[in-house]
C-alpha positions in Angstrom: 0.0 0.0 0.0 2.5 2.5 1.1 4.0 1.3 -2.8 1.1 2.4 -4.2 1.0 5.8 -2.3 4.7 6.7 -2.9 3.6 6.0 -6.7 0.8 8.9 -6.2 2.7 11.7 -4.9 3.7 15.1 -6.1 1.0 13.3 -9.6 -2.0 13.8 -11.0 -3.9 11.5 -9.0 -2.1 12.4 -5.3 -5.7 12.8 -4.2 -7.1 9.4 -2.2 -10.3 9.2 -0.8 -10.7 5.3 0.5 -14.3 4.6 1.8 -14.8 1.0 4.0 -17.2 0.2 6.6 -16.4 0.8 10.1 -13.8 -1.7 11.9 -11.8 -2.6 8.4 -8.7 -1.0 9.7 -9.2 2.7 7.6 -7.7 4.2 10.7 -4.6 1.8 10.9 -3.9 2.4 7.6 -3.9 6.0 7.7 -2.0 6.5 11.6 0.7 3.8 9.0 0.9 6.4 6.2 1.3 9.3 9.2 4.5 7.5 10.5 6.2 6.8 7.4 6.0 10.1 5.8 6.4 12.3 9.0 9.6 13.9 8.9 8.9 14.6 13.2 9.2 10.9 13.8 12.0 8.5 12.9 10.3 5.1 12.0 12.8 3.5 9.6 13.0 0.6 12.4 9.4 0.0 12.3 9.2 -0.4 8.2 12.4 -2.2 7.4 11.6 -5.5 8.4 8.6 -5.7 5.8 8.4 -6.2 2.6 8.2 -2.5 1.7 12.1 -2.2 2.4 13.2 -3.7 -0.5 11.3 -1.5 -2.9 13.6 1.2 -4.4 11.3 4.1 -3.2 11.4 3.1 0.3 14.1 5.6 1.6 13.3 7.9 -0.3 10.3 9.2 0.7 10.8 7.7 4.6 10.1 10.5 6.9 10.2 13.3 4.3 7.2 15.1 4.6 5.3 17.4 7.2 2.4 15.5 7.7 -0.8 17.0 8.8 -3.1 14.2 10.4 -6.7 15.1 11.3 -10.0 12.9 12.8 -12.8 14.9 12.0 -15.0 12.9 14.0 -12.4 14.6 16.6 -13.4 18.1 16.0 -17.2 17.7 15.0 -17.5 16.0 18.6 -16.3 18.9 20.6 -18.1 21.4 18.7 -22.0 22.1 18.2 -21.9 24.0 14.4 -19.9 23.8 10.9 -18.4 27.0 11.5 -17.3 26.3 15.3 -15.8 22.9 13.9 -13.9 24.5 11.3 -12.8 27.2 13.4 -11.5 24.9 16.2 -9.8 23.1 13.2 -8.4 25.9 11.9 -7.1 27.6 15.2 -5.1 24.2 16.4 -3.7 23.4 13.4 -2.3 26.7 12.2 -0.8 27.3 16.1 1.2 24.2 15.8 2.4 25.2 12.4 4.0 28.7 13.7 5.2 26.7 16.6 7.3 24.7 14.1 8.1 26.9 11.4 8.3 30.0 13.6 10.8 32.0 11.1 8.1 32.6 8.5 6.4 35.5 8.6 2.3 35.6 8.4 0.4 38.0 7.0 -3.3 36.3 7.4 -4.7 33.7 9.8 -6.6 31.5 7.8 -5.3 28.0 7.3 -4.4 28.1 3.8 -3.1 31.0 3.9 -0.5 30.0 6.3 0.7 26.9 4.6 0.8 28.8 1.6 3.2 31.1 3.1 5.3 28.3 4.6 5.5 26.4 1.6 6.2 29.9 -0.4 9.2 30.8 2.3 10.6 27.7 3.1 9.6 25.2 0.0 8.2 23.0 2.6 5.4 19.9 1.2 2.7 18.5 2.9 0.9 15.6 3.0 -2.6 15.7 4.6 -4.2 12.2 6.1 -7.8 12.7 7.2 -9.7 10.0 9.0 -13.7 10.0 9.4 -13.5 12.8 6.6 -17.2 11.6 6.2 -18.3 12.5 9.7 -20.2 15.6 8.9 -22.6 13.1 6.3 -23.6 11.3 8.7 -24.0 13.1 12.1 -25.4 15.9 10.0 -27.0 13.9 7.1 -29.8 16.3 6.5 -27.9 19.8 6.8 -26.9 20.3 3.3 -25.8 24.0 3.7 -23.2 22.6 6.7 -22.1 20.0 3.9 -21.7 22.3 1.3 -19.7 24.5 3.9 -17.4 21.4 4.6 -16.6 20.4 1.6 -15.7 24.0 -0.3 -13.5 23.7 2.8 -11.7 20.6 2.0 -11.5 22.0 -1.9 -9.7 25.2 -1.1 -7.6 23.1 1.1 -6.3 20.8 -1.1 -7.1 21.6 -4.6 -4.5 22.3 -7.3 -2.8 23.2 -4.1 1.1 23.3 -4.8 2.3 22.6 -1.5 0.2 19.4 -1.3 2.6 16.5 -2.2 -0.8 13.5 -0.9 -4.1 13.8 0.5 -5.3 10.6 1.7 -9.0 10.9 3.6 -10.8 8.0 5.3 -14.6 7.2 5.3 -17.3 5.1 5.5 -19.2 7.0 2.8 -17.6 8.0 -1.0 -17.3 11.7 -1.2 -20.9 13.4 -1.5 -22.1 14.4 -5.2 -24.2 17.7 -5.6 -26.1 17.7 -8.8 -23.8 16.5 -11.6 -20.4 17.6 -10.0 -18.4 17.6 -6.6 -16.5 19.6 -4.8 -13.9 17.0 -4.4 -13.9 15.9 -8.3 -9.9 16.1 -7.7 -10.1 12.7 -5.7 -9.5 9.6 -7.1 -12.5 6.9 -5.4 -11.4 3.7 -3.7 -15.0 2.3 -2.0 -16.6 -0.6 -1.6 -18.5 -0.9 -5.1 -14.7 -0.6 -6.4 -11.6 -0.6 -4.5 -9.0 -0.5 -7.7 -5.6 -1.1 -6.6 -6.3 -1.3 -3.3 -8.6 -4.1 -3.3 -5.8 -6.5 -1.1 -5.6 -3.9 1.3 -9.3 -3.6 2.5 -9.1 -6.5 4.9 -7.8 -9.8 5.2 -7.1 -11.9 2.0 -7.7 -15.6 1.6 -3.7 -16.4 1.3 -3.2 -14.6 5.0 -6.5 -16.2 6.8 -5.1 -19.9 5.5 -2.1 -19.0 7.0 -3.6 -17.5 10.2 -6.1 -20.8 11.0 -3.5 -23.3 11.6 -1.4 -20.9 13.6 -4.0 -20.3 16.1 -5.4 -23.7 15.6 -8.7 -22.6 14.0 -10.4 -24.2 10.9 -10.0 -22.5 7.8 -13.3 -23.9 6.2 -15.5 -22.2 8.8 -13.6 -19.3 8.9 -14.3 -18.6 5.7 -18.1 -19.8 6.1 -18.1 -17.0 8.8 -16.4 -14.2 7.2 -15.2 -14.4 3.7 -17.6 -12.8 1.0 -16.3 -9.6 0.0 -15.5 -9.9 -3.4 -13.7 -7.4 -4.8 -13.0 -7.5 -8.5 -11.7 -11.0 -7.9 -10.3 -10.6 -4.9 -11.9 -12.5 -1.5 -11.7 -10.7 1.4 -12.1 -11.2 5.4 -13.7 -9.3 7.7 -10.8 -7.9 9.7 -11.8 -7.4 12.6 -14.0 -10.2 13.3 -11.2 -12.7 12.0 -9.0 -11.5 14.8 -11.3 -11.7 17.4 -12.1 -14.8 16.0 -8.8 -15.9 16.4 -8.0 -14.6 19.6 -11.4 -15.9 21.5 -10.9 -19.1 19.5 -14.6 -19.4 18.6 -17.1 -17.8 16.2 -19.4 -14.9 16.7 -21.0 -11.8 14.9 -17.8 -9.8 16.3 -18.2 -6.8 13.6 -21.8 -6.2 13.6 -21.6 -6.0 17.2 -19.7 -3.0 16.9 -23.4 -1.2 15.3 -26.4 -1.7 16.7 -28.2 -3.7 14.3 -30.9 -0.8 13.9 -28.5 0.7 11.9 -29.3 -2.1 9.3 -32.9 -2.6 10.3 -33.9 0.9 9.8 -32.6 0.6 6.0 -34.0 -2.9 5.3 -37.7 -2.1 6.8 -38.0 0.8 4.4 -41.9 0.6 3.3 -40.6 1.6 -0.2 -39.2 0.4 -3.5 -40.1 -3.2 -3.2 -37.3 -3.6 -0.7 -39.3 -6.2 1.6 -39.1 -8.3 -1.5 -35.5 -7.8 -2.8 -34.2 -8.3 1.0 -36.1 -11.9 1.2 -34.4 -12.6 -2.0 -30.9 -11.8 -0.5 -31.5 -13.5 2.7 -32.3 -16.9 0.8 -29.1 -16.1 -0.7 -29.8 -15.1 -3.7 -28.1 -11.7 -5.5 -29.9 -8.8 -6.6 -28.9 -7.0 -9.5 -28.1 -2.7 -8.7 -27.3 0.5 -10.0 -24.9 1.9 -7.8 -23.5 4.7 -9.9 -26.9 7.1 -9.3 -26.2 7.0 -5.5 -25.6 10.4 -4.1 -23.2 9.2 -1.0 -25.3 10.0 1.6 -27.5 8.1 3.8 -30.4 10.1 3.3 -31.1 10.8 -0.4 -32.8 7.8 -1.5 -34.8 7.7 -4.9 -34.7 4.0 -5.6 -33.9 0.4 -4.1 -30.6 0.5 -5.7 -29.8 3.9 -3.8 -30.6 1.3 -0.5 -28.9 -1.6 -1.6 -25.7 1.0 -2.3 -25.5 2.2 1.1 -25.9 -1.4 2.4 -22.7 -2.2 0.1 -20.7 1.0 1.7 -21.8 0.0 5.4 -20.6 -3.4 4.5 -24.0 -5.3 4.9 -24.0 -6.5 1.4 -21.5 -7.2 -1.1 -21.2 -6.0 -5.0 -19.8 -7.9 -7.9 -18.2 -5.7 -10.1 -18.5 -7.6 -13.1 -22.3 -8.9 -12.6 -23.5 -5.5 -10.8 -25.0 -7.3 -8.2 -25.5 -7.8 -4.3 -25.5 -10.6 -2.1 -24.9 -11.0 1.5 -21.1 -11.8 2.1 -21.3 -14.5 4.6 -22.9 -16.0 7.7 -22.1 -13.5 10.6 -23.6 -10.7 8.0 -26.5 -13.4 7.2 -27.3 -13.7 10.9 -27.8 -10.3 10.9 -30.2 -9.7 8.5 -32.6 -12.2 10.0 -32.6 -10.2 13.9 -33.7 -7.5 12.4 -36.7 -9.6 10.6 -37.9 -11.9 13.0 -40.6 -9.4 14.3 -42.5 -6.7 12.8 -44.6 -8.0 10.2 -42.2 -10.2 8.8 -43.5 -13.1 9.9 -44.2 -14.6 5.9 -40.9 -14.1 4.8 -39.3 -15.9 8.1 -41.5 -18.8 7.0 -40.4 -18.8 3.6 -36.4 -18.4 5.0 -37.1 -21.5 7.4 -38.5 -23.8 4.3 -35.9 -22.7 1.9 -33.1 -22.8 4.5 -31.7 -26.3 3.5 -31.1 -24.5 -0.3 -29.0 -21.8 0.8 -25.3 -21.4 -0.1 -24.3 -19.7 3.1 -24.3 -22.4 6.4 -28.0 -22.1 8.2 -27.5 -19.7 11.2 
């Protein structure tokens, strides 16, 4: 991965946005990127035993850059507006930068303003890692005028900004379209309808959980049956975290959707809209339901079809997509289980009935 992102910089396409569900290790990633390009730490210990060492760009770019890392989820938590987040933002991060490039002289307060003059006095480059960058969508998913406010933030930020060298943001969600354009159309889109080169990054590949099983004395065949499923463009991918806390507790559980309460998903699939009651029965018996995921606006409250559903099922990680086949399915049996707690009750008693008759016909292990 950090291959890949050394490939990026100082290009065309040095602008990342990487959407996963929650738990798939977007914040590992990023805190990784943040200590090897960070020219305050020293981490050339903590790299060189991988497999990263060897490639010819490793030194480099090792501990180059001023790296500025921000959680929004951070910020948006302490503060009760758009403008009081920003401000906080803005105030924290521009104080740390005069504390270490104290020489330079500052003619306005404003963020970009003052990395502009840095990088115009000293030639310095930055690289920007955001994590939850998303956070705003979904704590304030019906406040399009904070939205808008966010993102023209983000644009005059980074865009065709010279003394950005990366920008790398994290999310759950792919970066929110208004009308026919973005904001952000400088961002290249790594989510979970297509994760392009970074598709063996997103969680745990087949290769690595074979080799995990036997050294934690686990079965590999029920692992999979648990939490394989994500396909993406060819590649089968585990659940991350519930393959480690598999493997620690030495059993099998819904470890990931524990970490949501399932009315996230239950609020979604008992929609009284779109046919969805329908399309969900389908997916349960384990069957795969064909989308359009390319008219979803990447937020979880714009909805003008079942495919806009489906979609955001895909991005929460409830449901899977097949690139080439543009359809869903659900990915395995902890994912599976859930799906049917959040139908037992609540008029869906004909479609349990239906589940329980068809059960010995489905691909994925009865629950």
């Amino acid at each position: 991965m950090i291959k890949f992102t050394n490939s990026q910089l100082f290009g065309e396409h040095k602008n990342i946005c990487v959407s996963r569900p929650r738990r798939f290790g977007k914040s590992i990633a990023a805190n990784m990127l943040v200590a090897y390009y960070s020219r305050g730490c020293d981490s050339k210990e903590l790299f060189e035993k991988f497999k990263i060492a060897e490639d010819a760009g490793f030194e480099e770019h090792l501990n180059k850059y001023n790296v500025i890392h921000l959680n929004m989820q951070q910020f948006l938590g302490r503060t009760k507006t758009i403008d009081e987040m920003l401000e906080l933002l803005t105030r924290k991060v521009t104080r740390e930068l005069k504390r270490e490039f104290a020489n330079v002289t500052y003619y306005e307060e404003d963020l970009v303003s003052v990395i502009e003059e840095i990088y115009s006095q000293t030639h310095s480059f930055f690289v920007f890692i955001i994590d939850e960058w998303d956070c705003i969508f979904r704590v304030k998913g019906n406040d399009t005028d904070a939205q808008k406010i966010y993102l023209n933030f983000l644009r005059d930020l980074l865009k065709n900004q010279p003394y950005c060298v990366l920008a790398y943001m994290t999310g759950i969600l792919p970066i929110k379209k208004y009308g026919e354009h973005s904001a952000l159309n400088m961002f290249d889109e790594y989510s979970m309808t297509n994760q392009r080169e970074l598709a063996e990054f997103t969680g745990f590949t087949e290769q690595e959980v074979q080799e995990l099983c036997p050294a934690y004395d686990m079965p590999y065949e029920k692992m999979k049956q648990w939490y394989d499923g994500y396909d993406l463009k060819g590649i089968q991918i585990y659940n991350p975290r519930s393959v480690v806390m598999s493997l620690l507790g030495h059993d099998f559980d819904s470890y990931w959707t524990k970490t949501e309460t399932y009315e996230a998903l239950k609020k979604y699939i008992q929609m009284d809209m779109y046919n969805l009651k329908e399309l969900v029965t389908k997916l349960i018996a384990g069957s795969s339901v064909a989308i359009n995921p390319d008219k979803f606006q990447n937020d979880m409250t714009t909805f003008a079809s079942a495919d806009d559903v489906l979609t955001l099922l895909v991005h929460l990680g409830y449901l899977t997509y097949d690139f080439d086949t543009r359809t869903v399915h659900i990915p395995n049996q902890e994912v599976q289980k859930e799906f049917i707690n959040c139908i037992e009750d609540g008029g869906w008693e004909p479609v349990m009935d239906a589940i329980r008759k068809s059960i010995e016909r489905m691909p994925i292990a009865p629950v």
